[in-house]
N, CA, C and O of each residue as an XYZ file, in Angstrom:
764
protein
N      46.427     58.051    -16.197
C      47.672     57.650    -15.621
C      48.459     56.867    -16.674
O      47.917     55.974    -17.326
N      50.139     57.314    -16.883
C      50.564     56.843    -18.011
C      50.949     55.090    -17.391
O      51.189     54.865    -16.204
N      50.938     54.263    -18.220
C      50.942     53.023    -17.956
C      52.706     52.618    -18.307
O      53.393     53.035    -19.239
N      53.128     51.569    -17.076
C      54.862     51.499    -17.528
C      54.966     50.371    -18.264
O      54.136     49.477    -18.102
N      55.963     50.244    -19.150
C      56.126     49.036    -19.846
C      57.401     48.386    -19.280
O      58.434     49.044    -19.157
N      57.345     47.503    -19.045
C      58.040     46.785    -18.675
C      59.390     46.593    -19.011
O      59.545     46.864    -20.202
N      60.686     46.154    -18.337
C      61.854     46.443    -18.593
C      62.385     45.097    -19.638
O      61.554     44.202    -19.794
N      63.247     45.001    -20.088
C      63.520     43.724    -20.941
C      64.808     43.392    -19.919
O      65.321     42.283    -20.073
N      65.325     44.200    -18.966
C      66.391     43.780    -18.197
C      66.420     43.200    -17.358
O      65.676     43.621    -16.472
N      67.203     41.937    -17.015
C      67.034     41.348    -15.551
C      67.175     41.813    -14.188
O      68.047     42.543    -13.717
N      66.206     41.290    -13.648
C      66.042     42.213    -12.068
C      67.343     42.378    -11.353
O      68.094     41.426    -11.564
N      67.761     43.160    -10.690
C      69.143     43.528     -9.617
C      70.302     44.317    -10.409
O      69.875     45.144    -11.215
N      71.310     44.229    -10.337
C      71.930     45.685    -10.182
C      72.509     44.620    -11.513
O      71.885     44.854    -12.548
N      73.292     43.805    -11.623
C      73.967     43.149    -12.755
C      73.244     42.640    -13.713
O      72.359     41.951    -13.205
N      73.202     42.641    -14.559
C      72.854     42.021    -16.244
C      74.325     41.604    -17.195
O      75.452     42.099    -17.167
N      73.851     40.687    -17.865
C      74.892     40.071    -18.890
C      74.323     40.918    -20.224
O      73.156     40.931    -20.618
N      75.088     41.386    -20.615
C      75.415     42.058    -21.960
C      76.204     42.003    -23.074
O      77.078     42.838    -23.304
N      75.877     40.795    -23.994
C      76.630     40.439    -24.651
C      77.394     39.147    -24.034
O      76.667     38.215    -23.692
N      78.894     38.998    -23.851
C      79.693     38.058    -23.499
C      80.277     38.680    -21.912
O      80.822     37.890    -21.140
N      80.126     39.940    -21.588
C      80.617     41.093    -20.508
C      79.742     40.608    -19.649
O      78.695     40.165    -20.123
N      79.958     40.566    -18.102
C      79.327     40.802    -17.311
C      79.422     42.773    -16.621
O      80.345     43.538    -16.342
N      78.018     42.850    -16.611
C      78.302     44.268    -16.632
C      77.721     44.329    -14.908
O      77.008     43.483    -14.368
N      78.213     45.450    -14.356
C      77.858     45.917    -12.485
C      78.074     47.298    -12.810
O      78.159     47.948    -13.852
N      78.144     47.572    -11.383
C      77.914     48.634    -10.950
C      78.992     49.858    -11.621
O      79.829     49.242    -12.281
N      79.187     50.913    -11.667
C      80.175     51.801    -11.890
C      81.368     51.856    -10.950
O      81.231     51.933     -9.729
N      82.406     51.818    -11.493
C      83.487     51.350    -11.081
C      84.232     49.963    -10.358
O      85.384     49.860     -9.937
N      83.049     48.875    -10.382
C      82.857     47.903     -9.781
C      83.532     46.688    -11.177
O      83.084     46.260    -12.241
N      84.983     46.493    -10.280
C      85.893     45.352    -11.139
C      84.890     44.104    -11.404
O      84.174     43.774    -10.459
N      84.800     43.469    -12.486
C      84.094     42.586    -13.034
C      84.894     41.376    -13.627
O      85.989     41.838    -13.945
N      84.849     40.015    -13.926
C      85.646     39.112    -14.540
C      84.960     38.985    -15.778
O      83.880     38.423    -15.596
N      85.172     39.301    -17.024
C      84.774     38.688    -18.527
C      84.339     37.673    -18.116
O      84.579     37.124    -17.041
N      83.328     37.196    -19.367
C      82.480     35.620    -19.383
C      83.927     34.594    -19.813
O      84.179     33.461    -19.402
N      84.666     35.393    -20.705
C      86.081     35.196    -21.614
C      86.806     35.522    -21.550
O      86.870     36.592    -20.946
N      88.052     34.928    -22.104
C      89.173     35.872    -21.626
C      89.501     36.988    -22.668
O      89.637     36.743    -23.866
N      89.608     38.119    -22.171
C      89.785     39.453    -23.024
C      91.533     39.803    -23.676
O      92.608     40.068    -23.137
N      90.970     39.590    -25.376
C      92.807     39.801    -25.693
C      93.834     40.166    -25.723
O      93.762     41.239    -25.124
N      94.695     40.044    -25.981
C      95.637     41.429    -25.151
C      95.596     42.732    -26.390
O      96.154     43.799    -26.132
N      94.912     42.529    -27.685
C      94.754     43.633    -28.623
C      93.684     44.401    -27.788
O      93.656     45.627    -27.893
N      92.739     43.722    -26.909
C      91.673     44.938    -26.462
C      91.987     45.396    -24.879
O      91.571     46.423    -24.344
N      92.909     44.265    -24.214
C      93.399     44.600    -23.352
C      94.667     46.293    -23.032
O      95.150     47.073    -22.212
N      94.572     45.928    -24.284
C      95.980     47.505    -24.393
C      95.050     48.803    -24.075
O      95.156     49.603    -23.145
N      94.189     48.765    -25.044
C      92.696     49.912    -25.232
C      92.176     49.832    -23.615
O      92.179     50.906    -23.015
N      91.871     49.002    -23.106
C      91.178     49.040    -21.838
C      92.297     49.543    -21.042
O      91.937     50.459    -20.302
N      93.666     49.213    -20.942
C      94.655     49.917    -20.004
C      94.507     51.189    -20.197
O      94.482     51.918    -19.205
N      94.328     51.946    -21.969
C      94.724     53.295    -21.475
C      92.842     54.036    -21.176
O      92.697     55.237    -20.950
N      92.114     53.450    -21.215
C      90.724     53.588    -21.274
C      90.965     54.303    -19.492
O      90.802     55.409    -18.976
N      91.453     52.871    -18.996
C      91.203     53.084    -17.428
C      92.576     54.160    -17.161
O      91.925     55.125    -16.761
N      93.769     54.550    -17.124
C      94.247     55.171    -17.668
C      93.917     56.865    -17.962
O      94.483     57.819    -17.428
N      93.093     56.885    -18.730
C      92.340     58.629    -19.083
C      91.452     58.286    -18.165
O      90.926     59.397    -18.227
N      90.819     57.748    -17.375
C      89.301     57.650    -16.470
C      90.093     58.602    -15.066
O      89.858     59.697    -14.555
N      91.211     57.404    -14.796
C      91.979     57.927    -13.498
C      92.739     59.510    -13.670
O      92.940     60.348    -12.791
N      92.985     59.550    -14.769
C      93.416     61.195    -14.592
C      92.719     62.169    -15.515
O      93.204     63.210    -15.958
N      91.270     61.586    -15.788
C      90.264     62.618    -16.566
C      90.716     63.080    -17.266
O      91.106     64.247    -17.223
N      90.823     62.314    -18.165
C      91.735     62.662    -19.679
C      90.916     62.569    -21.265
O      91.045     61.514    -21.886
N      90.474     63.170    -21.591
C      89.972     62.558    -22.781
C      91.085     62.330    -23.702
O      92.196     62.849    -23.593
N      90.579     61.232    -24.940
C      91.487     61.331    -26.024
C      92.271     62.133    -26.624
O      93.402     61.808    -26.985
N      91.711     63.380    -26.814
C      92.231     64.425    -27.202
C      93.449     65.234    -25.949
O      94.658     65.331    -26.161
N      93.002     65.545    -25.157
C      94.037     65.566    -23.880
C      95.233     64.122    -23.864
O      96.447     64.280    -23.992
N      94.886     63.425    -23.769
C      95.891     62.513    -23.836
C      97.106     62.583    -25.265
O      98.322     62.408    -25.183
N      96.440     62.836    -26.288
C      97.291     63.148    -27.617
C      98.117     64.314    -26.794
O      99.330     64.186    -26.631
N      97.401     65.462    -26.283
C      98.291     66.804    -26.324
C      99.456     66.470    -25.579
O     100.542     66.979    -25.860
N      99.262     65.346    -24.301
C     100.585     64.991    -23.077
C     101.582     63.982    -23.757
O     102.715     63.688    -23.374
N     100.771     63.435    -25.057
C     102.268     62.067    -25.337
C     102.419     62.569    -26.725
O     103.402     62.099    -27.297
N     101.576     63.550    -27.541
C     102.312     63.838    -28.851
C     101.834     62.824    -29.741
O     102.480     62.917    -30.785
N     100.866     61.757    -29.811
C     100.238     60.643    -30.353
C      99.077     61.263    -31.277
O      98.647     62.342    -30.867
N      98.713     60.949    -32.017
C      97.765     61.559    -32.872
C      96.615     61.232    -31.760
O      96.884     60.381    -30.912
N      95.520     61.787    -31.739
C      93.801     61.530    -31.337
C      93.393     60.271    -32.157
O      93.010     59.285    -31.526
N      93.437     60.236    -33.309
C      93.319     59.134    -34.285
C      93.507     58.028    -33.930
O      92.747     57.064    -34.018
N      94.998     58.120    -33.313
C      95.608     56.940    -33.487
C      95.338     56.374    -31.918
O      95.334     55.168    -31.667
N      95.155     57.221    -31.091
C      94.736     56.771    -29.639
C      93.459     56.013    -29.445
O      93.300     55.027    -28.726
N      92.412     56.729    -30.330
C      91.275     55.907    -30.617
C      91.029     54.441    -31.383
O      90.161     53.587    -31.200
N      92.049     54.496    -32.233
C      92.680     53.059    -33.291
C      92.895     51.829    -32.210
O      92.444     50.687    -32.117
N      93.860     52.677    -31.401
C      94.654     51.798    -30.138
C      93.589     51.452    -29.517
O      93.517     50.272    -29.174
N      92.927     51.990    -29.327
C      91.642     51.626    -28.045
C      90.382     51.108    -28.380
O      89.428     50.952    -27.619
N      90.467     50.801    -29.832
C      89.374     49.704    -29.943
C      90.266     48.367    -30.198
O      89.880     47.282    -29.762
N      91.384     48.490    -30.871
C      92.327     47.553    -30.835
C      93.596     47.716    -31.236
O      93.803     48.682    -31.972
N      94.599     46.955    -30.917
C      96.092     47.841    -30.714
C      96.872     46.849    -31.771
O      98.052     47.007    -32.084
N      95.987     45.759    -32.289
C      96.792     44.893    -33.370
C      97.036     45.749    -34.655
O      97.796     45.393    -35.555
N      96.507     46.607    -34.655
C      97.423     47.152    -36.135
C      98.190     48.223    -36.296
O      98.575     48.670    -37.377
N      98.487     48.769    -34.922
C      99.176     49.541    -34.492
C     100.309     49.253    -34.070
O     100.472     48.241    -33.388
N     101.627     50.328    -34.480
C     103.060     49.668    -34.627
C     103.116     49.567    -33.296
O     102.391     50.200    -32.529
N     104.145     48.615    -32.907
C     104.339     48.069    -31.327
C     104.878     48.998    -30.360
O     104.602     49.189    -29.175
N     106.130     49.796    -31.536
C     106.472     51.182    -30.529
C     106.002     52.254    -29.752
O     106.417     52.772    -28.716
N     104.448     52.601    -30.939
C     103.690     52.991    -30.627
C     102.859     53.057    -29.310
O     102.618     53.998    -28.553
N     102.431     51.479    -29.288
C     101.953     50.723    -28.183
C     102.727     51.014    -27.142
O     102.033     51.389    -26.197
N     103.685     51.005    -26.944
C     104.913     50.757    -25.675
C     104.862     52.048    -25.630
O     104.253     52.244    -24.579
N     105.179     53.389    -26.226
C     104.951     54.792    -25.554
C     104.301     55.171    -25.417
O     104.392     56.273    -24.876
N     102.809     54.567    -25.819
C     101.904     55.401    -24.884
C     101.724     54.546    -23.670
O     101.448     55.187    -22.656
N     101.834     52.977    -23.507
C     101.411     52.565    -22.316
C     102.621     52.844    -21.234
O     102.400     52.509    -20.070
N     103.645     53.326    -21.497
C     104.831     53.731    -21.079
C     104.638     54.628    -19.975
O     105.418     54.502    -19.030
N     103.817     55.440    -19.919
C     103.790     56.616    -18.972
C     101.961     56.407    -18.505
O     101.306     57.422    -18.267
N     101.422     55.260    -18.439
C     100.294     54.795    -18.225
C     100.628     53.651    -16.403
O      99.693     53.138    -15.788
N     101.901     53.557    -16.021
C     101.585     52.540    -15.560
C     101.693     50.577    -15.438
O     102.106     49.803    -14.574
N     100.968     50.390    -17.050
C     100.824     49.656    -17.477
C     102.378     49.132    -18.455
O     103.206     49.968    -18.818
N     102.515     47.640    -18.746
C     103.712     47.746    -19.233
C     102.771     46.279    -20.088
O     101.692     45.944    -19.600
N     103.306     45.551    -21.306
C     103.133     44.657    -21.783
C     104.719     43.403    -21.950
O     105.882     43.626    -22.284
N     103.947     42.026    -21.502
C     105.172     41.066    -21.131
C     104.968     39.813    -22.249
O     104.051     39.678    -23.058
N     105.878     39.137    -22.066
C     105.693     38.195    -23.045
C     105.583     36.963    -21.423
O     106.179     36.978    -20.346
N     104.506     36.028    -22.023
C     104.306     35.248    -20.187
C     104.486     33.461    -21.364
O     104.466     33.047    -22.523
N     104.624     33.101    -20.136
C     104.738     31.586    -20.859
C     103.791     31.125    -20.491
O     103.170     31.818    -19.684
N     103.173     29.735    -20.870
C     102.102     28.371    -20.982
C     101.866     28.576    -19.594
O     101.102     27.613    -19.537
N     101.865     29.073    -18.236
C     101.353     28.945    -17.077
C     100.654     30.523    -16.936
O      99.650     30.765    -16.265
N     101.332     31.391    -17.626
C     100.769     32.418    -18.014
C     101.423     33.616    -16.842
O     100.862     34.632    -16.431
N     102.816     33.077    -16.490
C     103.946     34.196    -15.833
C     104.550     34.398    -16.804
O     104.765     33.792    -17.853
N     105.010     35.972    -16.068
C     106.048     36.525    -17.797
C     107.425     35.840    -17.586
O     107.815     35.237    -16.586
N     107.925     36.018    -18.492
C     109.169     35.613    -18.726
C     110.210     36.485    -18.610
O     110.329     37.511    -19.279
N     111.260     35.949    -17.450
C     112.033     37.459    -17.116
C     113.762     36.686    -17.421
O     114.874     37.211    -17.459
N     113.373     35.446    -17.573
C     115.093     34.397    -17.581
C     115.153     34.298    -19.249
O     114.122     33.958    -19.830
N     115.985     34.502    -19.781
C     116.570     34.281    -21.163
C     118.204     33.486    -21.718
O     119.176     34.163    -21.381
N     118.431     32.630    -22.228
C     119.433     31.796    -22.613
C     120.315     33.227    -22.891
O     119.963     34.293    -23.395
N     121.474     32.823    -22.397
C     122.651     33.697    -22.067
C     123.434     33.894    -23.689
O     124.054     34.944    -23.852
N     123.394     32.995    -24.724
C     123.434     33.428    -26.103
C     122.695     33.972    -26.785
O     122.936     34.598    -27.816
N     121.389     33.723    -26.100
C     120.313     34.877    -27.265
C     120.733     36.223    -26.644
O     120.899     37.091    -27.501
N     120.966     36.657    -25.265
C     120.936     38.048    -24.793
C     122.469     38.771    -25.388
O     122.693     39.935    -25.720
N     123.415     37.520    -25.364
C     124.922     37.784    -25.972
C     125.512     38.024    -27.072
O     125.918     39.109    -27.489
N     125.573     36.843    -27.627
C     125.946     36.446    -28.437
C     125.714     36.650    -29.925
O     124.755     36.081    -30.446
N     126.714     37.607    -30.825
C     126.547     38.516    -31.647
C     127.821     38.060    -32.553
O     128.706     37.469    -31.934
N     127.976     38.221    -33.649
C     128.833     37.839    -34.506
C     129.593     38.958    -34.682
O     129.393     39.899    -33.914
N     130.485     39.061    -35.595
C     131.572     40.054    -35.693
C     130.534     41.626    -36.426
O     130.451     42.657    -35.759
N     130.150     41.552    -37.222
C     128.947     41.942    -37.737
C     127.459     42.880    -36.599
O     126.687     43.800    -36.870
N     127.660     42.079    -35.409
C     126.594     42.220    -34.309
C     125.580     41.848    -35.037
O     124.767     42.731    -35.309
N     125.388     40.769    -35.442
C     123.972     40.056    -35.523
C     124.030     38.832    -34.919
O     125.086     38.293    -34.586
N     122.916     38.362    -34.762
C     122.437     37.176    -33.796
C     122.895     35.969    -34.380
O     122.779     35.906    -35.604
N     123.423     34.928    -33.753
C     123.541     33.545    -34.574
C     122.023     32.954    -35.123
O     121.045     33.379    -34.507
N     121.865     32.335    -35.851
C     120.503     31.771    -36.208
C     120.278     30.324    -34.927
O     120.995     29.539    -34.306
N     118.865     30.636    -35.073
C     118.607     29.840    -33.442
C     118.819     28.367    -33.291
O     118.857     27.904    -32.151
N     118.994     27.405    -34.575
C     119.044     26.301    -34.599
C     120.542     25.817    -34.628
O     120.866     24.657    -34.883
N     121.523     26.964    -34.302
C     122.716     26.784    -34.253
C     123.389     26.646    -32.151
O     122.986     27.198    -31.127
N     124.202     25.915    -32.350
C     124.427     25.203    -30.914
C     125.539     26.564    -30.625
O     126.535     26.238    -31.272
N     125.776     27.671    -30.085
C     126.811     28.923    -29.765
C     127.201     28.335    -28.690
O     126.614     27.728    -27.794
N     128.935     28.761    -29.036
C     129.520     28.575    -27.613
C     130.342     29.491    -27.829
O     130.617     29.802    -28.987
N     130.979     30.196    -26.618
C     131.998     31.271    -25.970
C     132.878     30.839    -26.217
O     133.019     29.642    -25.969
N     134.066     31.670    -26.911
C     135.455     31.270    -26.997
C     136.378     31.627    -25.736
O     136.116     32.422    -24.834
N     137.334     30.969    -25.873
C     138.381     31.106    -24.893
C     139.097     32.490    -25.493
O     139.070     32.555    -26.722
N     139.467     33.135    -25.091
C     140.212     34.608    -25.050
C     141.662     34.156    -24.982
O     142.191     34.362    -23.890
N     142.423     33.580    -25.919
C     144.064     33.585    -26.020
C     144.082     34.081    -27.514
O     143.034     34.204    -28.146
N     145.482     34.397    -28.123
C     145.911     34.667    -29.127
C     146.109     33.312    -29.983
O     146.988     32.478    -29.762
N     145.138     33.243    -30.993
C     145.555     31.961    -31.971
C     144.585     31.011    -31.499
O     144.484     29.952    -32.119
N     143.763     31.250    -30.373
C     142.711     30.155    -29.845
C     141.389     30.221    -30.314
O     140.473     29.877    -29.567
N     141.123     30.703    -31.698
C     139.547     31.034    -32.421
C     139.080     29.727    -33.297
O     139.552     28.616    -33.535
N     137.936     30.436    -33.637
C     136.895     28.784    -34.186
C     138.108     28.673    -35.831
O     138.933     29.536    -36.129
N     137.931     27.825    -36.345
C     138.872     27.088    -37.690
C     138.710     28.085    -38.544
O     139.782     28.382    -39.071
N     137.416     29.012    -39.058
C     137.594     29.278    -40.015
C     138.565     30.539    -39.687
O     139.244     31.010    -40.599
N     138.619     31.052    -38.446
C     139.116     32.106    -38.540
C     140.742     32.449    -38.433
O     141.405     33.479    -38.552
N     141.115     30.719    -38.079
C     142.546     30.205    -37.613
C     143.138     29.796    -39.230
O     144.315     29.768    -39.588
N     141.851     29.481    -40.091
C     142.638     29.192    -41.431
C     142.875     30.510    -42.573
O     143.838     30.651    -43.326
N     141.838     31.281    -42.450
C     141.553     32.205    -43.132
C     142.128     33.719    -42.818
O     142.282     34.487    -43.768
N     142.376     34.052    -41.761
C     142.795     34.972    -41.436
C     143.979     35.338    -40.372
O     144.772     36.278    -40.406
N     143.838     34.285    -39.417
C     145.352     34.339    -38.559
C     146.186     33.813    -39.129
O     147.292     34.341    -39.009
N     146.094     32.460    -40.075
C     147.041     32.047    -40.539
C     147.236     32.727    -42.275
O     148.197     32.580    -43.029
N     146.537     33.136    -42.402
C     146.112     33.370    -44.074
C     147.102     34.962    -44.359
O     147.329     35.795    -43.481
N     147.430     35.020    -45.395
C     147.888     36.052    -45.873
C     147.110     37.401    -45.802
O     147.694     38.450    -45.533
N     145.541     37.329    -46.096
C     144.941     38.903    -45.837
C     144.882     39.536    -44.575
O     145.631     39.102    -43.699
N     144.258     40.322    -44.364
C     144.364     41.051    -43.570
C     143.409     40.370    -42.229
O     142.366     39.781    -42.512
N     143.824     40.492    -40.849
C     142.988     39.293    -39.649
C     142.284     40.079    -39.126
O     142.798     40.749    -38.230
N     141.087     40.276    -39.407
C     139.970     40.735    -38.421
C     139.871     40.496    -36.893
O     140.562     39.588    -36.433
N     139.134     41.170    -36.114
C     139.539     41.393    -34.361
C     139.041     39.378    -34.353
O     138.428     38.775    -35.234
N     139.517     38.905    -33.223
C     139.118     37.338    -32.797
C     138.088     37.248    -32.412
O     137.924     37.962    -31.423
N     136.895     36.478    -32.812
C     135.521     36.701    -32.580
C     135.271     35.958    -30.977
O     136.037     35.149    -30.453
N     133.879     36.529    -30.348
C     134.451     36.015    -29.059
C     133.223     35.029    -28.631
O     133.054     34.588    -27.494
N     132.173     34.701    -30.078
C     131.426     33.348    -29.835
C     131.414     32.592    -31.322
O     131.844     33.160    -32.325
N     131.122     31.871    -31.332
C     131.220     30.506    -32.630
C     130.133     29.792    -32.744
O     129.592     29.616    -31.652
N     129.589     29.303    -33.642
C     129.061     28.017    -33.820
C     129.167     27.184    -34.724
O     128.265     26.741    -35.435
N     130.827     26.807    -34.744
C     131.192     25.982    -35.459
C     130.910     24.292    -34.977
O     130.495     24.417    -33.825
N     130.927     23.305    -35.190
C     130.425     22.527    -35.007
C     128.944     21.766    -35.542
O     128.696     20.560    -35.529
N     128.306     22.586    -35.882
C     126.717     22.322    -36.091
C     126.831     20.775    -37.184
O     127.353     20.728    -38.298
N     126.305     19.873    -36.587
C     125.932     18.751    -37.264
C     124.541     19.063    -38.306
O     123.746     19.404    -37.430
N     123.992     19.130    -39.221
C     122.409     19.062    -39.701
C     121.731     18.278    -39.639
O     122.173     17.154    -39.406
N     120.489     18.459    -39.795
C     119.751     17.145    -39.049
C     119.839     16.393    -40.116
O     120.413     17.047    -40.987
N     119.525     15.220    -40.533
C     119.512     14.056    -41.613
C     117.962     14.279    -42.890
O     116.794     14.104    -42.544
N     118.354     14.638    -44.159
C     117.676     14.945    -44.821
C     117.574     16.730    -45.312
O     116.830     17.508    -45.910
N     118.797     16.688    -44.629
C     119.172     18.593    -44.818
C     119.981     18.955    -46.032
O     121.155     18.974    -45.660
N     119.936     19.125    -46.768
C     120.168     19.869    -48.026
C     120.144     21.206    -47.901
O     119.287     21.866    -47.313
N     121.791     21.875    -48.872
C     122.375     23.324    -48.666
C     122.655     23.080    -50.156
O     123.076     22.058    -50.698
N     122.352     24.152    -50.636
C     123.022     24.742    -52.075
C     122.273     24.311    -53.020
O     121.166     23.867    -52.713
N     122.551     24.327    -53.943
C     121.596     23.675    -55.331
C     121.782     22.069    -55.675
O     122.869     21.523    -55.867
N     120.525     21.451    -55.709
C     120.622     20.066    -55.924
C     122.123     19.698    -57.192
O     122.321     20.574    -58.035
N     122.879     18.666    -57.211
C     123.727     18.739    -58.489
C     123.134     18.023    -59.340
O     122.481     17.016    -59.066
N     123.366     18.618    -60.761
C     122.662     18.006    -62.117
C     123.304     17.290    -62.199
O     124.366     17.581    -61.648
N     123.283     15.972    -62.822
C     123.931     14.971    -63.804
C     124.560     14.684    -65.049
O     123.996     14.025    -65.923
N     125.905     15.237    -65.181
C     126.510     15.467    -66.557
C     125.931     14.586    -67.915
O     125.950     13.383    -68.179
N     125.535     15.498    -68.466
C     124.987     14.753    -69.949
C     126.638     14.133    -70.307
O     127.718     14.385    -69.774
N     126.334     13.399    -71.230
C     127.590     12.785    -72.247
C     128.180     13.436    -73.318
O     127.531     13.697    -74.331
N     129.066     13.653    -73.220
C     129.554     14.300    -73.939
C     129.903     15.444    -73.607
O     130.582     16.067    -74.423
N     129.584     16.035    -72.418
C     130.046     17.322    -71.786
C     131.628     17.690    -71.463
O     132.463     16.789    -71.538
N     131.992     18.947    -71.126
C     133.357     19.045    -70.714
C     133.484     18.743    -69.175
O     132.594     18.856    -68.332
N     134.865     18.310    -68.982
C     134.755     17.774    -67.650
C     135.001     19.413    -67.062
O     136.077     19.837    -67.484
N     134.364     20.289    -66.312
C     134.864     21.409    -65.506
C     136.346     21.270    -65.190
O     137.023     20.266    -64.971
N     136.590     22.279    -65.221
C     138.198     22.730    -64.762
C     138.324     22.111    -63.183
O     139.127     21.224    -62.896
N     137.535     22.637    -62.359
C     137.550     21.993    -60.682
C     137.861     20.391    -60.537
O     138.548     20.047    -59.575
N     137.317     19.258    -61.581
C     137.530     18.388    -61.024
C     138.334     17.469    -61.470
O     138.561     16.466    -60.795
């Protein structure tokens, strides 16, 4: 009679494996830890191909994604471009949020970051205080009242936010430190 050897696994249906608590098949489980959102992406589309019996390769043929790169994603999605990320979890279901310190996403945004665009359409830089102009003829921030409405060249459309005003904080330095005229130098034409 063949003799059994004994199991190294703990008795009942669950065992710890690693940092995972592992159960039953299909049976939702809580990590020992919290799981990152680089392996969290991989596990969305994991569960994802499970629910519509998809292998990797099937899944490439429906989103056009390399096999490669689906497998890359699904052990971890940090080195994978973000666009990437977002079209395949795109038609998964699943969506990725940016959540704040209580760990809800964030759906409210300051009405100049979503707006507020320079003549150019680029963003003001963030340490700058933006405010909305008033909409009259001749009512724009200084530089544009000295330089161009009042100025001889040609006046570009009236911009319709500013951040003129900005005080710097104390110890702020712009431009190149100024040297100290040796003796004997010419005095520059400017001064």
């Amino acid at each position: 009679m063949p003799t059994r050897v004994p199991s190294t696994r703990p008795a009942g249906r669950r065992a710890r494996r690693g940092r995972c608590i592992v159960g039953a098949v299909g049976e939702l489980m809580q990590p020992a830890d919290p799981v990152s959102v680089e392996k969290q992406v991989g596990l969305a589309l994991r569960a994802y191909r499970r629910e519509q019996r998809l292998s990797q390769r099937g899944l490439a043929e429906r989103t056009g994604v390399p096999q490669a790169t689906i497998a890359r994603i699904e052990r971890s999605a940090s080195s994978s471009p973000l666009a990437t990320v977002l079209s395949l979890l795109s038609g998964t279901g699943y969506s990725l949020a940016v959540v704040d310190a209580d760990g809800w996403p964030v759906t409210a945004w300051d009405t100049t970051d979503l707006l507020a665009r320079d003549r150019s359409g680029r963003r003001f830089p963030a340490n700058r205080q933006v405010n909305r102009l008033r909409v009259r003829a001749g009512d724009g921030p200084r530089w544009w009242l000295l330089h161009e409405f009042l100025g001889t060249g040609a006046c570009g459309p009236q911009p319709e936010w500013t951040a003129e005003g900005f005080t710097p904080p104390p110890g702020t330095r712009f431009g190149k430190k100024p040297r100290p005229r040796k003796p004997g130098d010419p005095t520059p034409w400017w001064w």
